[in-house]
Structure formats: structure tokens, C-alpha cells
N, C-alpha and C positions, 0 to 999 in steps of 0.2 A: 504494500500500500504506500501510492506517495507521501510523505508527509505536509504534511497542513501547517500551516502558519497560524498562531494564536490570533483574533482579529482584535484581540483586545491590546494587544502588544504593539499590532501591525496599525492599528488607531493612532496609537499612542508615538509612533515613531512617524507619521505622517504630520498627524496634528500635535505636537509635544504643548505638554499642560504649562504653562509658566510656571508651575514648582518642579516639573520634571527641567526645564529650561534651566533655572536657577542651579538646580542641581548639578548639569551640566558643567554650564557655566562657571562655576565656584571651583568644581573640579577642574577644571582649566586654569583658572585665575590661580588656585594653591600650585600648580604645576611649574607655571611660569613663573611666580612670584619666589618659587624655591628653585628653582635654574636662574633666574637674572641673582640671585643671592648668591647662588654657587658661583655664578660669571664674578660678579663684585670680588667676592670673596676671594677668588682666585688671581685677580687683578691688582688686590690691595698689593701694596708692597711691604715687605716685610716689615715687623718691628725694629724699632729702636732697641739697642741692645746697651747696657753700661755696666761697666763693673767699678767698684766702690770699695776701695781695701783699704780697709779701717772702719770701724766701726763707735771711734773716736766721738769726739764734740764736731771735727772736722769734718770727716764720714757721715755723720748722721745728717750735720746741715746741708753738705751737698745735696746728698738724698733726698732729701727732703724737698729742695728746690728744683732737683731735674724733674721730680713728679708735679710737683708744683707749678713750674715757670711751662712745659712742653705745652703744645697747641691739646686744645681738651681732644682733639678729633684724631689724635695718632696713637698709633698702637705704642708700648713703651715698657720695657723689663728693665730693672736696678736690679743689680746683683749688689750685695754687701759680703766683702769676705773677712771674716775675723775670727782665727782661732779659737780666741777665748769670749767669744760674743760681744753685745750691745755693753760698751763700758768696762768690758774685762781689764781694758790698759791702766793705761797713765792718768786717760782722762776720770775714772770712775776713783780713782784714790787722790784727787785733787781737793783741795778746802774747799772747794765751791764759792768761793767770793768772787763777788764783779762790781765791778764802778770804773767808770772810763778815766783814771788818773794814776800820774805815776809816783813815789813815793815824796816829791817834794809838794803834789797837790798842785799840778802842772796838769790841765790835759792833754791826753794821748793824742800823738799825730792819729787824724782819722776816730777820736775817742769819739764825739757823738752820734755819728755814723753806726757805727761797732755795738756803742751802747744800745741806740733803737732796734739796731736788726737784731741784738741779743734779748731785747724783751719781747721783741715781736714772736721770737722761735719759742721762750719760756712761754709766752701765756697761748700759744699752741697748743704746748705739752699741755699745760696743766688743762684745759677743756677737754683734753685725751685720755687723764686720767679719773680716775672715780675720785670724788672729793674726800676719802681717808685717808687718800695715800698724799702725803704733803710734799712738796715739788722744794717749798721758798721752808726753811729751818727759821729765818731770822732776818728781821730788816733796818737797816744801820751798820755802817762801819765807824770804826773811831782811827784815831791816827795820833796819837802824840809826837811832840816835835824830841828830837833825839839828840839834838846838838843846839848852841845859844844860834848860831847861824840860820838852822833850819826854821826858827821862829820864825824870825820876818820873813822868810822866804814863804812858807806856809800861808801866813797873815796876808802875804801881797795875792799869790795864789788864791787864795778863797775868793780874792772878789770877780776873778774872770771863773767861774763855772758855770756849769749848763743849768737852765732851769730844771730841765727832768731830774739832775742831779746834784742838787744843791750842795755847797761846802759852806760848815759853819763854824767860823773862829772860835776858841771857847780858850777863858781861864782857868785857872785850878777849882773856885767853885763852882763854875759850870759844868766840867771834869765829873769831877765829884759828886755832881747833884745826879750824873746820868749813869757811873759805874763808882759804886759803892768801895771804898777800902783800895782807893786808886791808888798808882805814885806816878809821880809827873815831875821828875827832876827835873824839868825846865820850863814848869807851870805852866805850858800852852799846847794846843792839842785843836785837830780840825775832825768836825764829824759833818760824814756822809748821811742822812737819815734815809735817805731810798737807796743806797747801795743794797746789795742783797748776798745772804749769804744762803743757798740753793744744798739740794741732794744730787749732786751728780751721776751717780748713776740710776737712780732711780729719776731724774728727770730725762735722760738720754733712753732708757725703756721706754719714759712718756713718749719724745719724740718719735720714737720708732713705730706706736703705737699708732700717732698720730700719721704717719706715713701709708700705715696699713688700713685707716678709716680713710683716707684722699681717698685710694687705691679702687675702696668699699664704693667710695662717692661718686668718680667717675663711670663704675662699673654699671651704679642705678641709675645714672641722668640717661645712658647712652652713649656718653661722648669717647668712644674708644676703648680697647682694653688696655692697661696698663696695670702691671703687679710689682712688686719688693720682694726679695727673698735673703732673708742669710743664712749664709754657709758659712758654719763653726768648722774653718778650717787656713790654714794658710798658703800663700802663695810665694813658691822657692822665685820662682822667675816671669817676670813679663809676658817672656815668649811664649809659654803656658796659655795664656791667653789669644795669642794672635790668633786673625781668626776666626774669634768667638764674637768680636764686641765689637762696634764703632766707635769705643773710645773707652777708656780706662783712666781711672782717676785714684791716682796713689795718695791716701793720707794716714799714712804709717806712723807718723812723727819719728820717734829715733829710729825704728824701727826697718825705717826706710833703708838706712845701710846695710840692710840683710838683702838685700837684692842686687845680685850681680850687676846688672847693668845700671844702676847708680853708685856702686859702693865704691867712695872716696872721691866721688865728681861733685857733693853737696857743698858748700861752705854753712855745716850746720856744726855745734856742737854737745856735743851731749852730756848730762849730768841729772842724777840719779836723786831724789830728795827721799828723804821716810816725812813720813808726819806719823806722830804718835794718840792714838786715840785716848783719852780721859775722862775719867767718872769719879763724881761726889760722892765719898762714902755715907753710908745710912746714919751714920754717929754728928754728921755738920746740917743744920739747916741749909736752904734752900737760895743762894746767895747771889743766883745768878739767874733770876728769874727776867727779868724784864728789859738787861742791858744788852748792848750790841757788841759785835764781834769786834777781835781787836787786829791791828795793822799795825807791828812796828821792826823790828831787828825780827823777831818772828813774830809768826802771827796765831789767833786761837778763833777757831771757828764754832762758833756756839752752836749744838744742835740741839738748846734744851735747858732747863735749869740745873741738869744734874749729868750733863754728856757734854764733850767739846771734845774737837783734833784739835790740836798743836802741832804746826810746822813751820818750816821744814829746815832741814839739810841740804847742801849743798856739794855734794860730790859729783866734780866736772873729771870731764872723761871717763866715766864709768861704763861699762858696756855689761851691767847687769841690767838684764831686763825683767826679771824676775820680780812681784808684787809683793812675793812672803821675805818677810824678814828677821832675820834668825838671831837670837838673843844679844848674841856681842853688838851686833849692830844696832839695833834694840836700844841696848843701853849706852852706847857712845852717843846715838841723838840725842837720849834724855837728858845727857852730860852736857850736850851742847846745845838744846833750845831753851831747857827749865831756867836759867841763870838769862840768858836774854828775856823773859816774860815775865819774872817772877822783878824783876827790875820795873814794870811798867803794874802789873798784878801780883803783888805779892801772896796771894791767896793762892794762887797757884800750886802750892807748897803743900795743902791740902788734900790736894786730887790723887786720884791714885790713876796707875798704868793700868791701861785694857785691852790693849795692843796694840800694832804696829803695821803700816803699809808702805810700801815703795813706789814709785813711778819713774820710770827716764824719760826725762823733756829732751827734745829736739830743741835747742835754742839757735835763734836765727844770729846773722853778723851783725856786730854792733856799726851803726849808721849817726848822720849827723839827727836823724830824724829817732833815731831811739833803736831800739830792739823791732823790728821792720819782718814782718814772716815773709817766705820765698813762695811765689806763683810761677805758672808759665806753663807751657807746653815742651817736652823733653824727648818728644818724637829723635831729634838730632842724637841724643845720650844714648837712647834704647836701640835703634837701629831696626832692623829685620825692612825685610819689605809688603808689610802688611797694609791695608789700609785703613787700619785702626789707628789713632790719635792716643798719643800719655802724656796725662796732664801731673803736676805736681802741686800740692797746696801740704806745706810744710811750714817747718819750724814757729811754730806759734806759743813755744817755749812756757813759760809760768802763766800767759795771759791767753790761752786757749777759747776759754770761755766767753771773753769779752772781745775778742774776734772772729769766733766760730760762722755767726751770724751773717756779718757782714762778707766774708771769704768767702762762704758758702755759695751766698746766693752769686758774687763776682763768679765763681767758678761755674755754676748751673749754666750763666747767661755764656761761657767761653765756651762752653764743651757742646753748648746745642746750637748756636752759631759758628762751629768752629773757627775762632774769634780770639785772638788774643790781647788785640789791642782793646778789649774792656776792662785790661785791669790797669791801673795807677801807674805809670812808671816806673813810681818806687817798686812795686813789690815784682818785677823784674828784674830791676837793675842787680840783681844777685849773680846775675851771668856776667856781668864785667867785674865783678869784684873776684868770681874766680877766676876769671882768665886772668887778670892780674897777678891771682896767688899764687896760679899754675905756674908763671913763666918768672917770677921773681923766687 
């Protein structure tokens, strides 16, 4: 028997119903609309690739700023490489003090600069973090003058400061009135009230956090994918990398000298501080409840009325990189900061030991303009013939924190314009002072 056609079918395909149409239709429309997606998608061009070694104050700020400053609409991966994680170094065992001034109460070349781009990255973190976890320890620095010289020098100084960051002259009972059982061998003394004395490493987690929420943010508007990743791990060589990235951004600090192809080409030097951690025993009231941290021959960072670091030491040339610090050492700092603080705070004396941390700073060349960190692109140092770009954002020695910001973002806008001439001339001009070294 021939077969029959259904007429209710054969209707149906003659005269199509408008839901059977739409049906159709839709089925077409998703077909297409997932092939011109494939076509796109296969058209994109690939991501932006970066690697970020360090995981530093310097590390983090980049990072921060490549996801931050790229067009919202490009695709975009931060690699972060650090051994010992977010804050493992130098930077996570640092007092955490910032104020844009340097110890005569002079501001920093570039200090107000530095300063905002450093609050701006702080009150980042801290919207990053849940509000138990405290970012800022204590707000106010103090500074006693340490020589009859350093008075007027102080005194002249305080009246050219920033408004965000005011300096204020003070006598012995002004002193007095703000830290209790003072000593002020030269009865004058300048206090910061918005200086800040922060959690470094627990603000640099904030940061990183806050990295990972952008990442989150981009990903719901639409505008592109872009992610952050660390790797707890270290990088022997450059070349490792070629290849991989479109540009590579070293911020190792001392550390940098572990890589072949810059080692011994920096004019950086290196030097090793402890700071010693301290605690109120249960037997002394509560004595240090409301005053601000102090700045002088050393300095003590308050995290509290019953906890403070004390530092640092000073050991140049050191190529211990190591954080833990082993009792002889230990106790040579405490021989060597207690007698410097215990001169400006004699309460000191009080406090017992709770341990002890290390860090090696990379300290930049000293310059007419101060203590000046090294920028630049290093493609010439590294060699290979890749077409991956090496950048360097280094030596930012004792004052990390109060440059981190400003470097940061200088380096984001070089590395995504491949652009050099956006940084200062000073923080190039590192290249002529070693070619000089080199050949004298």
C-alpha cells in the first residue's frame, strides 16, 4: 500500500499556524545568533596576558591598576607570582607608617602625589574588607626634634605642609599633653594627626581582595573577561616566561638580584632591618591607649594599647632574605633600638619581647632629589627575542608604602600603552647613573 500523507500535517506545512511560524523562526534566530557568536568569538583576539612578580605593596598596586586603568571591553589575565604569597616579603613585616615627609619635616619630592594615590589604594582595600578586620591600627605620627638644629628646621618645615596632611609645631607641654611620661631632650616635636599607621599585610590581602571583586565586576556588567591569579611560586629566570605574556612587570625589591639577567646591572642597595614586636605585660595598666605612633632614631608602631613593633635595624649589604629571625639577632636589635626609644619613651623599658621579623629593602641611589625608586622598561638588560616587554618598578627602599600608589598606577598606564615616557625623568634617570658606575 502507498503511503498517505497525514492531511493534518500536510495542512499544516502548507498553511503554517503563526505559533508553528514563530517556532520556526526562533529556531533559526537561536541558530544564527549562536554561529555569529561563534564567528565573534573566534574573531576576538586574544587576551591581554601580564605577569606581576611580587606580590609586594608594589605588585599589588600594579595589579591593581592594569585591571583597573584597561578598556572595560578587553579581555585581560594578571598573573601574580610570589613564592611566599600576598605580603609574604619585606612588605608584610614593615611598621606600616605613611605620611609624605622626610625626617627633617620637609616634603617628599612627589610627596603629595604619592600621598593621595596611597589613600586612594587604602580606602579601596578597606570597602574590600569586612569591617572587623581593621586595615588603619592608629592615626597620628609624632616626631621629636633630635638635635638643637633640627628645631628650627622642623619649626620652618611645618608651615609649608599639605593640607590633607597637616604638621603641627608642639612644645614640651603640648608633647606631653598628647603622649603621656614623654622625654623631649630638646622640648620640640612636630605631629602628623592624619598620618597613618596601617596592617600591612592584612591591608595588601585587602587589596588583592579588592582586585578579585573588579574582576567579579567586570564579569556582571559584561564589559569583557578579565581575571587575577597567584601563583605561590617563584620565578629562576625571565626567559621562563617568554612567550607567555605581553609584558612582564618585575617588582621583587631586593629580590630582584636573584634573576640572572638583572643581577649586578641595578644601582640598588640592599639592607636587611628586624623590627621587634612588643607587649604590655598584665601587671602595668593600660598607658598607651589613645596616643600616636612615634618617629624618631627608631620608631614604634602602635597597634593597640597593649601591642606595638619597634624598629628597625639597619644592616646594608645583607643578602639575607629570610623573615624569621633567630635569637642572636633577636637580641642585638633589642640592644640596638631599646636605648634609641627608651631616650624619647622611657616607658619602653616596660614592654616585654614577642618576637621578631626581618625584611631586605631594595634601597634606591641616593639623588639630589632624595632616595628617588628606579622605573623603566629593561627589554635592552633581558635580551631574548620575544615580543614580550620587562618592565622594572624597584627600589622603593623604607618608603614603599607611600609610593606604592603613585608607581603603581605610573607603571599600569606604561605597560598598557607600551609607553615609557609616562614616567618622570627622574625615576629613569637610574640608567645614567649606572652607566657612569659601570665605566668609572
Amino acid at each position: 500500500m502507498a503511503p498517505t500523507l497525514n492531511t493534518k500535517l500536510l495542512s499544516s506545512i502548507r498553511n503554517p499556524s503563526p505559533n508553528n511560524l514563530f517556532s520556526l523562526n526562533n529556531n533559526n534566530i537561536r541558530r544564527t545568533s549562536s554561529f555569529s557568536s561563534s564567528l565573534r568569538s573566534s574573531s576576538q583576539p586574544p587576551p591581554l596576558k601580564y605577569a606581576v612578580l611580587g606580590a609586594g605593596f608594589a605588585g599589588l598596586s600594579v595589579a591593581w591598576h592594569l585591571l583597573q586603568q584597561s578598556p572595560k571591553d578587553s579581555r585581560m589575565c594578571v598573573d601574580l607570582y610570589d613564592e611566599v604569597g600576598i605580603g609574604g616579603g619585606a612588605s608584610g613585616v614593615s611598621g606600616g607608617l605613611i605620611h609624605p615627609y622626610s625626617p627633617k619635616g620637609k616634603l617628599l619630592w612627589r610627596g603629595g602625589e604619592c600621598w593621595q594615590e596611597c589613600l586612594k589604594l587604602l580606602d579601596i582595600a578597606e570597602k574590600a574588607t569586612s569591617q572587623d578586620e581593621l586595615l588603619v591600627w592608629r592615626r597620628g605620627i609624632f616626631r621629636p626634634a633630635t638635635t638643637m638644629k633640627n628645631v628650627d628646621i622642623l619649626k620652618e618645615n611645618a608651615q609649608n605642609c599639605l593640607g590633607s596632611c597637616r604638621i603641627e609645631y608642639m612644645d614640651e607641654d603640648g608633647a606631653q599633653n598628647l603622649i603621656p611620661n614623654l622625654s623631649l631632650p630638646f622640648k620640640s616635636a612636630i605631629y602628623m594627626p592624619q598620618a597613618i599607621n596601617i596592617h600591612p599585610r592584612r591591608y595588601l590581602q585587602a587589596l588583592f581582595l579588592a582586585c578579585k571583586n573588579l574582576v567579579k565586576d567586570f564579569a556582571t556588567s559584561g564589559c569583557g573577561g578579565k581575571e587575577i591569579c597567584l601563583h605561590k611560586k617563584s620565578v629562576n629566570s625571565l626567559l621562563e616566561l617568554e612567550g607567555e605574556y605581553n609584558a612582564v612587570v618585575i617588582c621583587l625589591g631586593a629580590k630582584v638580584d636573584m634573576l640572572p639577567e638583572l643581577s649586578g646591572k641595578l644601582p640598588l642597595r640592599t639592607c636587611r632591618g628586624v623590627v621587634a614586636h612588643l607587649q604590655l605585660p598584665n601587671e602595668f595598666r593600660e598607658e598607651y591607649r589613645d596616643s600616636p605612633s612615634i618617629l624618631s632614631d627608631a620608631w614604634l608602631a602602635i597597634q593597640g594599647p597593649r601591642n606595638l613593633v619597634m624598629g628597625s635595624t639597619w644592616d646594608w649589604k645583607s643578602r639575607n632574605y629570610f623573615s624569621e629571625v633567630c635569637a642572636d639577632e633577636a637580641s642585638k636589635a633589642l640592644q640596638e633600638l631599646l636605648p634609641k626609644v627608651s631616650t624619647v619613651y622611657p616607658g619602653i623599658k616596660k614592654w616585654a619581647f614577642n618576637g621578631a621579623k626581618a625584611g631586605l629593602r631594595a634601597m634606591p641611589p641616593l639623588t639630589s632629589l632624595g632616595s628617588v625608586p628606579i622605573l623603566g622598561c629593561v627589554d635592552d638588560a633581558v635580551g631574548g627575542k620575544s615580543s614580550c616587554k620587562y618592565w622594572l618598578l624597584g627600589g622603593l627602599g623604607s618608603r614603599g608604602l607611600l609610593y606604592h600608589g603613585w608607581l603603581g598606577k605610573l607603571m599600569a598606564q606604561a605597560v598598557i600603552s607600551c609607553n615609557e615616557n609616562v614616567f618622570p625623568t627622574e625615576l629613569t634617570s637610574w640608567r645614567k647613573l649606572k652607566f657612569t658606575s659601570s665605566r668609572n
